[in-house]
KEFI-374647 format. One record per residue (C-alpha): residue number from 1; chain; residue in one letter; x, y, z. Coordinates in steps of 0.02 Angstrom, whole numbers, plus 32768, in hexadecimal, padded with zeros to 4 digits. Layout:
! residues N
+-----+-------+------+------+------+------+
:  nr : kette : rest :   xx :   yy :   zz :
+-----+-------+------+------+------+------+
: NUM :     A :    a :    X :    Y :    Z :
...
+-----+-------+------+------+------+------+
This chain:
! residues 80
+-----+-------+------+------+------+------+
:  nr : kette : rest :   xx :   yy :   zz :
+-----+-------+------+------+------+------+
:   1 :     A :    x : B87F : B0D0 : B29C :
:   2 :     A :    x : B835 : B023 : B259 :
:   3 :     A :    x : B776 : B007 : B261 :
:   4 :     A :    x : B72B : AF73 : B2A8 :
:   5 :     A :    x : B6F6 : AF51 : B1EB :
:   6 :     A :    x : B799 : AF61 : B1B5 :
:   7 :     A :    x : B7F6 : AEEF : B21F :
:   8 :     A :    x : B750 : AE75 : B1FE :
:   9 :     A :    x : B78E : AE87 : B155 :
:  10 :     A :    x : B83C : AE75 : B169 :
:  11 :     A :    x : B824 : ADD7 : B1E3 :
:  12 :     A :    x : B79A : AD92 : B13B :
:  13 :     A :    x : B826 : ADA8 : B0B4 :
:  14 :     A :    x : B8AD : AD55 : B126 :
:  15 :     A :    x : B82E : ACC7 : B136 :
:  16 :     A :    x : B813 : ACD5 : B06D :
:  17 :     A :    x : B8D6 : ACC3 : B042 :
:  18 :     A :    x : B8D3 : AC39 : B0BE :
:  19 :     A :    x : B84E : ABCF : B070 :
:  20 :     A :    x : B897 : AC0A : AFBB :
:  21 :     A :    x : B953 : ABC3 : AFEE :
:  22 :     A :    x : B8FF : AB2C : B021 :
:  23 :     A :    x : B8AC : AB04 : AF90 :
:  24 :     A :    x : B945 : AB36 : AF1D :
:  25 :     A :    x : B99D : AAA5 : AF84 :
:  26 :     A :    x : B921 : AA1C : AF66 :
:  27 :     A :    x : B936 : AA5C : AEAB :
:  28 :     A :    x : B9FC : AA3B : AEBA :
:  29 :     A :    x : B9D3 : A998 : AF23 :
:  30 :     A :    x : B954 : A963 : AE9C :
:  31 :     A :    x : B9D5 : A97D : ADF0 :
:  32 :     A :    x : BA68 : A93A : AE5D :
:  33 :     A :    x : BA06 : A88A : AE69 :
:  34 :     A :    x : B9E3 : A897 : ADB8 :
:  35 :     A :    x : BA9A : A8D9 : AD8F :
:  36 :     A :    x : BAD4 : A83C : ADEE :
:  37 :     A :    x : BA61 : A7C5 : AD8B :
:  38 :     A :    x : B9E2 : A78D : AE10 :
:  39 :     A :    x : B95D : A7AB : AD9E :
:  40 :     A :    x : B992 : A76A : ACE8 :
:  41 :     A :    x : B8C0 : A77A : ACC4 :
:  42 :     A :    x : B89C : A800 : ACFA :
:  43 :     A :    x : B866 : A83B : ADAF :
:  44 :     A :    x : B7CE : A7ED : ADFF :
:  45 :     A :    x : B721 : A845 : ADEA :
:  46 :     A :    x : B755 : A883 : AEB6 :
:  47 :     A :    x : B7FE : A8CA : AE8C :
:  48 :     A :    x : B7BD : A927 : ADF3 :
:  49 :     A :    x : B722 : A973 : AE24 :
:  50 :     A :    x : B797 : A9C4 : AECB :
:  51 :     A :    x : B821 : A9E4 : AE44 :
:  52 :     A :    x : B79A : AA57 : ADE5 :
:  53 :     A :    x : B743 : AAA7 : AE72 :
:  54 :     A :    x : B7F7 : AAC6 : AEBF :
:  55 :     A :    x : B81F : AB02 : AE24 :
:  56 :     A :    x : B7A5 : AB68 : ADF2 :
:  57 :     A :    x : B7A7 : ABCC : AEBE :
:  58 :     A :    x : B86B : ABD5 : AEBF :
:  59 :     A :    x : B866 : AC47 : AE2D :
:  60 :     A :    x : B800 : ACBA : AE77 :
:  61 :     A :    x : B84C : AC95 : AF3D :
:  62 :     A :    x : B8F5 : AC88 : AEFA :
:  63 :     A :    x : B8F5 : AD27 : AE8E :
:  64 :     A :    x : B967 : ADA1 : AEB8 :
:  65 :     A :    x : B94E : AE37 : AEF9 :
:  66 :     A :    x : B91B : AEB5 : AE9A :
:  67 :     A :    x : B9A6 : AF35 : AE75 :
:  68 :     A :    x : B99C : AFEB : AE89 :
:  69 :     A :    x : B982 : B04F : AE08 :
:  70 :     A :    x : BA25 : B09E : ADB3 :
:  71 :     A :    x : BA2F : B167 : AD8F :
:  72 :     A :    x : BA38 : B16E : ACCC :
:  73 :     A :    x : BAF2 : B19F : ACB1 :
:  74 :     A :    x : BB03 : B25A : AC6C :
:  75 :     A :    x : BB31 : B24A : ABB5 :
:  76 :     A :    x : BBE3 : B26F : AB90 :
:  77 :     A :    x : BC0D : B328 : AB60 :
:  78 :     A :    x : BC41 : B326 : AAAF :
:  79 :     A :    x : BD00 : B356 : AAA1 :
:  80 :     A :    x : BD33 : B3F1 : AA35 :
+-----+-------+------+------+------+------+
């Protein structure tokens, strides 16, 4: 049975992976404008500060989820 903390939780890190998606397509949006050469000087002072703070979020928004952690594998038995 879920808590009323944990589905506050759950409902917080649904809302998380939402924002973190979003900024990981204005990342994409951003280098497909430079890919296409809209901005052969560089980005304007707007586009790059959002490019670093979108940056800088989406790695931690965007990370995966952690894994869980794998049972050591039991060392082979020596053969005689």
């Amino acid at each position: 049975m879920t808590t009323t903390l944990e589905k506050h939780l759950a409902a917080r890190r649904v809302h998380q992976d939402a924002v973190g998606q979003k900024l990981c397509e204005i990342l994409d949006i951003i280098e497909q404008a430079q890919a296409d050469g809209l901005y052969p000087d560089g980005l304007t002072a707007e586009l790059a500060q959002v490019r670093l703070i979108a940056e800088v979020n989406a790695k931690v928004l965007c990370a995966a989820e952690p894994e869980a952690e794998e049972e050591p594998e039991a060392p082979a038995e020596p053969e005689a």
